[in-house]
N, CA and C of each residue as an Amber inpcrd file, in Angstrom:
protein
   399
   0.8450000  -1.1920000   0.0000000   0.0000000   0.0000000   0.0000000
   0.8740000   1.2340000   0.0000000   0.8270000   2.0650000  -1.0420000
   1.4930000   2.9540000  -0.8550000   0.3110000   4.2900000  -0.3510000
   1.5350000   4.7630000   1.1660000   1.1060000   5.8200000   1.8810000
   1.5350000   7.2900000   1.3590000   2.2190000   7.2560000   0.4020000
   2.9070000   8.6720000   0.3410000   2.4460000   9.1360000  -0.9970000
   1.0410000  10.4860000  -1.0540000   0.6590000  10.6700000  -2.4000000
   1.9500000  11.4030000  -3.3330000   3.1470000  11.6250000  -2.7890000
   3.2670000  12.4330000  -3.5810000   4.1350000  11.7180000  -4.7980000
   4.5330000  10.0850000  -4.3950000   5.0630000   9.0640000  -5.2020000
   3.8740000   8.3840000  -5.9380000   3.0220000   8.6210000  -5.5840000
   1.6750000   7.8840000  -6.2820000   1.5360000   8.1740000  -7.5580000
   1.2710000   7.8360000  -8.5290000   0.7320000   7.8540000  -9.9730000
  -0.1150000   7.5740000 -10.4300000  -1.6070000   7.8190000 -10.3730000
  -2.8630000   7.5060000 -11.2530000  -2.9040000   7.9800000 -12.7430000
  -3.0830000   7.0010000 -13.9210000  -3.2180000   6.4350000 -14.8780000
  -4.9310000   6.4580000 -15.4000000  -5.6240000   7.3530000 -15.5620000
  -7.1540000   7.4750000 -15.9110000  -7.1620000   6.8960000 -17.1740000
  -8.1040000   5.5930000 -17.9770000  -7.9890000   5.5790000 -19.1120000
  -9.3520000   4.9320000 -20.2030000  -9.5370000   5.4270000 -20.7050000
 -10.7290000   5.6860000 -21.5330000 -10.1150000   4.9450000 -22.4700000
 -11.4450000   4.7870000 -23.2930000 -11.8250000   4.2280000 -25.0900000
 -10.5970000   5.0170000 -25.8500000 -11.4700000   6.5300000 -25.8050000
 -10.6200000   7.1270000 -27.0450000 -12.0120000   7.5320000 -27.9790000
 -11.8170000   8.4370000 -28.3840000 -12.5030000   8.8940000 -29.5520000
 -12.1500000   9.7930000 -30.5460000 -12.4310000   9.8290000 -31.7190000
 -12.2640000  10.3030000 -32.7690000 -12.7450000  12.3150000 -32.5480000
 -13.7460000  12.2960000 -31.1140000 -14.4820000  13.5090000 -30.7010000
 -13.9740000  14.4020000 -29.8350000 -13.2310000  15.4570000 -29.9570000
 -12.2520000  15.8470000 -29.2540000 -13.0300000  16.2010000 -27.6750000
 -14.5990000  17.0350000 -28.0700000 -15.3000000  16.9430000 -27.1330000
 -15.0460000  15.5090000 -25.4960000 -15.0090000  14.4330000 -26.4860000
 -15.0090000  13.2910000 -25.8120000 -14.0630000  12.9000000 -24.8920000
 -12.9970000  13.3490000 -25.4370000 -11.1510000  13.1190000 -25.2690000
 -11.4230000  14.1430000 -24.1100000 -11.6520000  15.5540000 -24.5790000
 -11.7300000  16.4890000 -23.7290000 -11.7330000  16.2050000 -21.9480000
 -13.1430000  15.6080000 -21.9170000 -13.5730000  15.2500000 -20.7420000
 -13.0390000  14.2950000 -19.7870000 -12.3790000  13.7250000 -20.0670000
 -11.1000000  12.6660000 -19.3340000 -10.1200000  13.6970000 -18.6790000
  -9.4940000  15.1090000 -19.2620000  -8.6420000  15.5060000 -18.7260000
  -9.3730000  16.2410000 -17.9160000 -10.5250000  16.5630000 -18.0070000
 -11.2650000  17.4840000 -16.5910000 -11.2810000  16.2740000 -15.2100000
 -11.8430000  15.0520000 -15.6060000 -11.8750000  14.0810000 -14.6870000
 -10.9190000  13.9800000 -14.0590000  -9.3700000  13.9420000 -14.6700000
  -8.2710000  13.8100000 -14.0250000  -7.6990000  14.8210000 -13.4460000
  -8.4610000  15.9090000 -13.4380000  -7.7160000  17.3900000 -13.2000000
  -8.5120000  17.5910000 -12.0330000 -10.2060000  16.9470000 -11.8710000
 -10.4810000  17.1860000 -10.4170000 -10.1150000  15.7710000  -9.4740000
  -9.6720000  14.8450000 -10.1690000  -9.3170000  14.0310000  -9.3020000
  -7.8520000  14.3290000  -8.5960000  -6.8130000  14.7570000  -9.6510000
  -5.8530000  15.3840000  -8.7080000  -6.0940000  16.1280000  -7.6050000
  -6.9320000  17.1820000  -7.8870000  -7.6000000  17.7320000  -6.7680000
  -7.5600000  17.2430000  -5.2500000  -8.7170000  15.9860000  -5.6470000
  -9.0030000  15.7840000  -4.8160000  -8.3260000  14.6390000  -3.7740000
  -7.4740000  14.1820000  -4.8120000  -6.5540000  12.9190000  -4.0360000
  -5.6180000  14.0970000  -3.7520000  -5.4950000  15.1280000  -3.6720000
  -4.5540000  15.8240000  -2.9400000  -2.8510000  15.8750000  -4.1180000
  -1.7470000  15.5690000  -3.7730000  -0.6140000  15.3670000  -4.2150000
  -0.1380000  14.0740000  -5.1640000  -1.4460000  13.4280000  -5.4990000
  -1.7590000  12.3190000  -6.2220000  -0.9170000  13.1560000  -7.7180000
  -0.2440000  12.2650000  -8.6280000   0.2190000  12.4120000  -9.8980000
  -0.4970000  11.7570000 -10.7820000  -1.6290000  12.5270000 -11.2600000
  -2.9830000  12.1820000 -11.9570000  -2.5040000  12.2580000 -13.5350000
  -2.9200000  11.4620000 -14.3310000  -2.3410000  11.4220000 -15.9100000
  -3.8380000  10.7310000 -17.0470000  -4.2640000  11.3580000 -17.6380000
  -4.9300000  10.5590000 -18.9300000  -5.0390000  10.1130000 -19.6630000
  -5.2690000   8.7250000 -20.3450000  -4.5810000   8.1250000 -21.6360000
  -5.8250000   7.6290000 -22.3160000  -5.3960000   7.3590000 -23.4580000
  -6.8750000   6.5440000 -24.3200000  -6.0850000   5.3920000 -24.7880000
  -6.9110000   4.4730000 -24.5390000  -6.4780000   3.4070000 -25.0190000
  -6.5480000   2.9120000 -26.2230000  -7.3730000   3.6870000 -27.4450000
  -6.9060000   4.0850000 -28.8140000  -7.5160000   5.3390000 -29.2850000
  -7.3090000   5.7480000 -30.7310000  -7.9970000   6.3430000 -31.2970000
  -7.7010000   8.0990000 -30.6960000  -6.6500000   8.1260000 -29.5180000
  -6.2800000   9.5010000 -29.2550000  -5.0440000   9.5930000 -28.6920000
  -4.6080000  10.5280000 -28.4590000  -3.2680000  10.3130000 -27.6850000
  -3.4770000  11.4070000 -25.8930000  -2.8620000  11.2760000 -25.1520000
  -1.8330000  10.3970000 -24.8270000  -2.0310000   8.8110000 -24.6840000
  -1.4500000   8.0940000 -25.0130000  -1.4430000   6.3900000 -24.8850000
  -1.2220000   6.3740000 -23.4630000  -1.4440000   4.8910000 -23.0010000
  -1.4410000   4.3270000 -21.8120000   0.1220000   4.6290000 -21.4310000
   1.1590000   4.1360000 -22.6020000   2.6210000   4.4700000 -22.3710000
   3.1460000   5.7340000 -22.0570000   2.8110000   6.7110000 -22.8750000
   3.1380000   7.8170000 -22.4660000   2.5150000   8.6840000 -21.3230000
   1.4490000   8.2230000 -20.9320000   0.6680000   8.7340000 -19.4460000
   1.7370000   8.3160000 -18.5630000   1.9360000   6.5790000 -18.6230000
   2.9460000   6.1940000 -17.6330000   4.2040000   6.3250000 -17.2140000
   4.4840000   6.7750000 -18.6630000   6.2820000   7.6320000 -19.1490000
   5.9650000   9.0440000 -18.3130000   4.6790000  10.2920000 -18.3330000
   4.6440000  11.1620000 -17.3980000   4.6610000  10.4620000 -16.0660000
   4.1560000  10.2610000 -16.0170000   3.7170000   9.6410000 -14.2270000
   5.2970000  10.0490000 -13.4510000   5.7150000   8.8640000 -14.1380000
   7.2930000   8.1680000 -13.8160000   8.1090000   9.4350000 -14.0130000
   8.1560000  10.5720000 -15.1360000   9.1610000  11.6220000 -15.0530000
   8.2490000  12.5620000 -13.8520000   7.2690000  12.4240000 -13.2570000
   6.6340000  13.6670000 -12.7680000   6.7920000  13.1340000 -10.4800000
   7.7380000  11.5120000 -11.1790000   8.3550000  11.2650000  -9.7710000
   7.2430000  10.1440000  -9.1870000   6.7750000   9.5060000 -10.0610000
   5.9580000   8.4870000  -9.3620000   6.7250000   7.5350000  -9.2570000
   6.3150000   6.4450000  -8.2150000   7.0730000   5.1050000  -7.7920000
   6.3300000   4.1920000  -7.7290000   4.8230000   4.1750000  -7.9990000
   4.0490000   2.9190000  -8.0360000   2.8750000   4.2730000  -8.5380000
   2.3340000   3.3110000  -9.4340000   1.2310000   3.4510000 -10.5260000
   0.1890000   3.0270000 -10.5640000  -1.4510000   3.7080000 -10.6620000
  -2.5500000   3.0420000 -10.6490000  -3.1390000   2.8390000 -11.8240000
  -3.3140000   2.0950000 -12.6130000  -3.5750000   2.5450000 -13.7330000
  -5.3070000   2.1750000 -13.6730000  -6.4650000   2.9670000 -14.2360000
  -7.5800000   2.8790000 -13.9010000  -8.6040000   3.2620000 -15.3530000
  -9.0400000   1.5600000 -15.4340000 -10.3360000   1.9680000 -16.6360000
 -11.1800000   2.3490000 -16.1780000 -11.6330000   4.0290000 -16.6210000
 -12.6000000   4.6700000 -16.8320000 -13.9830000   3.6590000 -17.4440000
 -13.6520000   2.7740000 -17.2210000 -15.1130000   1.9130000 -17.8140000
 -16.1880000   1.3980000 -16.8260000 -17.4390000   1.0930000 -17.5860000
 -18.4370000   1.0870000 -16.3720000 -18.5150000  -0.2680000 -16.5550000
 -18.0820000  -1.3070000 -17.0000000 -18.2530000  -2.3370000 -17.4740000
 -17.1710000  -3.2580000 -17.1010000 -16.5270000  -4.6750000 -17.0140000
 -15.7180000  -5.4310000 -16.5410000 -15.2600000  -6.0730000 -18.0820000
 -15.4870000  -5.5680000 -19.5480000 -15.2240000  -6.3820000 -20.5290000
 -13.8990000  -6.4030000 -20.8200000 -13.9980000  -7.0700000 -21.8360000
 -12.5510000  -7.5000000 -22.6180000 -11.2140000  -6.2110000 -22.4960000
 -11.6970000  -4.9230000 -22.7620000 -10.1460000  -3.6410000 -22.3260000
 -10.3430000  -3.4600000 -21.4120000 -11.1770000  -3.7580000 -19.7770000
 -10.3560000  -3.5350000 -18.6830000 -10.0310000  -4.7880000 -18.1230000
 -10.5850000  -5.6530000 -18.3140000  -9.7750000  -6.5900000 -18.2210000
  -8.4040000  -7.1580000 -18.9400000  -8.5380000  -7.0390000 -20.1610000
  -7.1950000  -7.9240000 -20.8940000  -6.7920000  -6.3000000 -21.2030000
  -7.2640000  -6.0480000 -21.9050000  -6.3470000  -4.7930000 -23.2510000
  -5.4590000  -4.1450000 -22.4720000  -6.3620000  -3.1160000 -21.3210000
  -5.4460000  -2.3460000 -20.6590000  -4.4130000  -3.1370000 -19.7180000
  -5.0470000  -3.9300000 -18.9110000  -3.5360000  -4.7760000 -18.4680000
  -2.1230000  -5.0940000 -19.0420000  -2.8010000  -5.7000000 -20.2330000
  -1.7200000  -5.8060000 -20.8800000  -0.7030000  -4.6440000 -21.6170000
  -1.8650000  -3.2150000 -21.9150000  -0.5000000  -2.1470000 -22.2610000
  -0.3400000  -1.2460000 -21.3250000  -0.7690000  -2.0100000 -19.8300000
  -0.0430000  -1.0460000 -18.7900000   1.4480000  -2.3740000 -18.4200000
   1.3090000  -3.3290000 -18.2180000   2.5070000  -3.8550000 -18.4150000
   3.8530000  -3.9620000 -19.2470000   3.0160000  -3.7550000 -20.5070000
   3.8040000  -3.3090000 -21.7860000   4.6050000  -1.4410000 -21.3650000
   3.8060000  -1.1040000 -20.4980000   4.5260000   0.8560000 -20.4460000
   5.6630000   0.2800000 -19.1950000   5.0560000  -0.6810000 -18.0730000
   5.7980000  -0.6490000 -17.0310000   7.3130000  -1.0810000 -17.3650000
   7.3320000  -2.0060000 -18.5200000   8.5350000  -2.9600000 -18.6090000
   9.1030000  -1.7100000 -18.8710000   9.0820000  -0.7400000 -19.2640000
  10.1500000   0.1170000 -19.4370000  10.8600000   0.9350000 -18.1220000
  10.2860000   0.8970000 -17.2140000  10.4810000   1.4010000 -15.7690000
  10.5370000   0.4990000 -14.5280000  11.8780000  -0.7030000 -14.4170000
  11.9330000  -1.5500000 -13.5450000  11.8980000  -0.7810000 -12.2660000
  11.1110000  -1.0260000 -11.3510000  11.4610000  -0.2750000  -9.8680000
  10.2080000   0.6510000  -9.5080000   9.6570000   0.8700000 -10.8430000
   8.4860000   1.1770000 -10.8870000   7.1770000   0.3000000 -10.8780000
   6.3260000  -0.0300000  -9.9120000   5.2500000  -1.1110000  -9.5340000
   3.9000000  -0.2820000 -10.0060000   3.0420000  -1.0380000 -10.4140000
   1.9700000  -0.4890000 -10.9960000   0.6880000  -1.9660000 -11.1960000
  -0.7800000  -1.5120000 -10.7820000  -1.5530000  -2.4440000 -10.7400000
  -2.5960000  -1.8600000 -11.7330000  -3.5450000  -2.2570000 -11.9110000
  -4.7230000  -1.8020000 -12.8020000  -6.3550000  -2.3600000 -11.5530000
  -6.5940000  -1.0910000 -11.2200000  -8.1820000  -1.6700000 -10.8160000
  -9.0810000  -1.8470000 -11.7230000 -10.1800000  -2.2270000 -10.7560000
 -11.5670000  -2.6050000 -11.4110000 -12.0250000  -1.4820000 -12.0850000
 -12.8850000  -1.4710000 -12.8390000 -13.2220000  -0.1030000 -13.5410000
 -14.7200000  -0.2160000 -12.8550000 -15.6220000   1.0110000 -12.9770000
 -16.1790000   1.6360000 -12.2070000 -17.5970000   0.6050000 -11.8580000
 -18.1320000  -0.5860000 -12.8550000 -18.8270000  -1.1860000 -12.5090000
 -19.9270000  -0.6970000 -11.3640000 -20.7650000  -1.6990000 -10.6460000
 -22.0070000  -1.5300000 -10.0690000 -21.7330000  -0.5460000  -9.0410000
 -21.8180000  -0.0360000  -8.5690000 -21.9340000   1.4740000  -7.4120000
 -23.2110000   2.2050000  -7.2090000 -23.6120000   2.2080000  -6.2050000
 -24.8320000   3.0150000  -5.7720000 -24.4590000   4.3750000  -6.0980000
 -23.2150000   5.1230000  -6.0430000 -23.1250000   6.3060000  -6.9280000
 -23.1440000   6.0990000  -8.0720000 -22.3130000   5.7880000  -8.5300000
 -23.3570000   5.5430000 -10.0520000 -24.9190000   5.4620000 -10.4690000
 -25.1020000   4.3290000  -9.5010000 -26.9280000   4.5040000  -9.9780000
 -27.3830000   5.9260000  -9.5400000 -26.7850000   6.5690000  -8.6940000
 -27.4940000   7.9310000  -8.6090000 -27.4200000   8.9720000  -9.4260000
 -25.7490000   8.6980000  -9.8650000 -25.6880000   9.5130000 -11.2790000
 -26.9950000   9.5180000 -12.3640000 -26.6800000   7.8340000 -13.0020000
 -27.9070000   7.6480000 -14.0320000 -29.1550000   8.2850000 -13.4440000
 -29.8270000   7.6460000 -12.6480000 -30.9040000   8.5770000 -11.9470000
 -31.0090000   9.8150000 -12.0140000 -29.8170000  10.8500000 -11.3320000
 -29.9970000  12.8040000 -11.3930000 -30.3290000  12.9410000 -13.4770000
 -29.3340000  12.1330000 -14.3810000 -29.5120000  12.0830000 -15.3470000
 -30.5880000  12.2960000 -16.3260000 -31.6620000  10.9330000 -15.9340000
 -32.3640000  10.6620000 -16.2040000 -33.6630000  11.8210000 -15.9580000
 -33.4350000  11.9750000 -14.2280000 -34.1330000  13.4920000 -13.9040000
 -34.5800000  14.4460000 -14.9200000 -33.0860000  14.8900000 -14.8050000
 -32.4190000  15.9610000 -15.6650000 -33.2390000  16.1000000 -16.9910000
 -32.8670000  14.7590000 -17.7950000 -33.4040000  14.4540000 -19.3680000
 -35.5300000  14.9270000 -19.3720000 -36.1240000  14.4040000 -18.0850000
 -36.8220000  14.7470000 -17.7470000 -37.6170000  16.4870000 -17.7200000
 -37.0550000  16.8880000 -17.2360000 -37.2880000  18.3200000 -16.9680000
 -37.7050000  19.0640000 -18.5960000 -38.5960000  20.0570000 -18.5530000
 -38.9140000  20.7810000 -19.8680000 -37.6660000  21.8690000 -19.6600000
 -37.5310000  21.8420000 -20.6640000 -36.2080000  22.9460000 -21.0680000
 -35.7640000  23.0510000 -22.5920000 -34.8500000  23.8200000 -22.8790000
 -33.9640000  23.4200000 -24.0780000 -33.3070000  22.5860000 -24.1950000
 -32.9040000  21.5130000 -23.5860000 -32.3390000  20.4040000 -23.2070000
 -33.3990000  19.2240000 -23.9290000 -34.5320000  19.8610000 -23.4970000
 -35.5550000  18.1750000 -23.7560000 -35.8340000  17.9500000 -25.2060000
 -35.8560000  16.4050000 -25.0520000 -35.6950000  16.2790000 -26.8310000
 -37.3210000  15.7230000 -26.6990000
């Protein structure tokens, strides 16, 4: 367990899209999660279709003084890229940084915050406005 944020390295990592809009929004995620993990070394990657790659998030991490790495699918789902894909090209970034330790969690799956998200959402979509389709 590493206790010391300021060696820590989180690894945020998404699909990727062709929509810069899309791409966009990963680096806000990671910009209030630094925030909020305090001295955490927060980084964003797509795992295709944009850059920064999983490698080069982890290549920052590591120059920005990290010593163990989280690497974390942004996915709501347990399929095939957070399970296999990203594992495998966060291992593929690590081999380049022996001494450097790095795991991959679960991605965001079932959570009662989440269901509350969808829910305010759904609200939301609800409401008469310029918004409502």
């Amino acid at each position: 367990m590493v206790t010391n944020n300021a060696t820590l390295g989180i690894v945020l990592v998404d699909h990727g899209s062709q929509h810069a809009d899309a791409n966009d929004m990963l680096i806000e995620v990671a910009r209030v999660l630094g925030e909020t993990f305090g001295a955490a070394i927060v980084e964003h990657a797509h795992m295709e279709l944009a850059r920064p790659t999983i490698e080069q998030a982890f290549a920052a991490c590591v120059a920005r003084g990290a010593e163990h790495i989280v690497v974390h699918p942004y996915f709501l789902a347990p399929g095939r890229h957070s399970t296999v894909d990203i594992p495998r090209m966060a291992e593929e970034a690590a081999a380049r940084f022996p001494g450097v330790t790095h795991i991959v969690s679960e991605p965001l799956g079932l959570d009662a915050r989440v269901i509350e998200v969808v829910m305010r959402r759904i609200e939301q979509a609800l409401r008469p406005g310029p918004s409502h389709r």
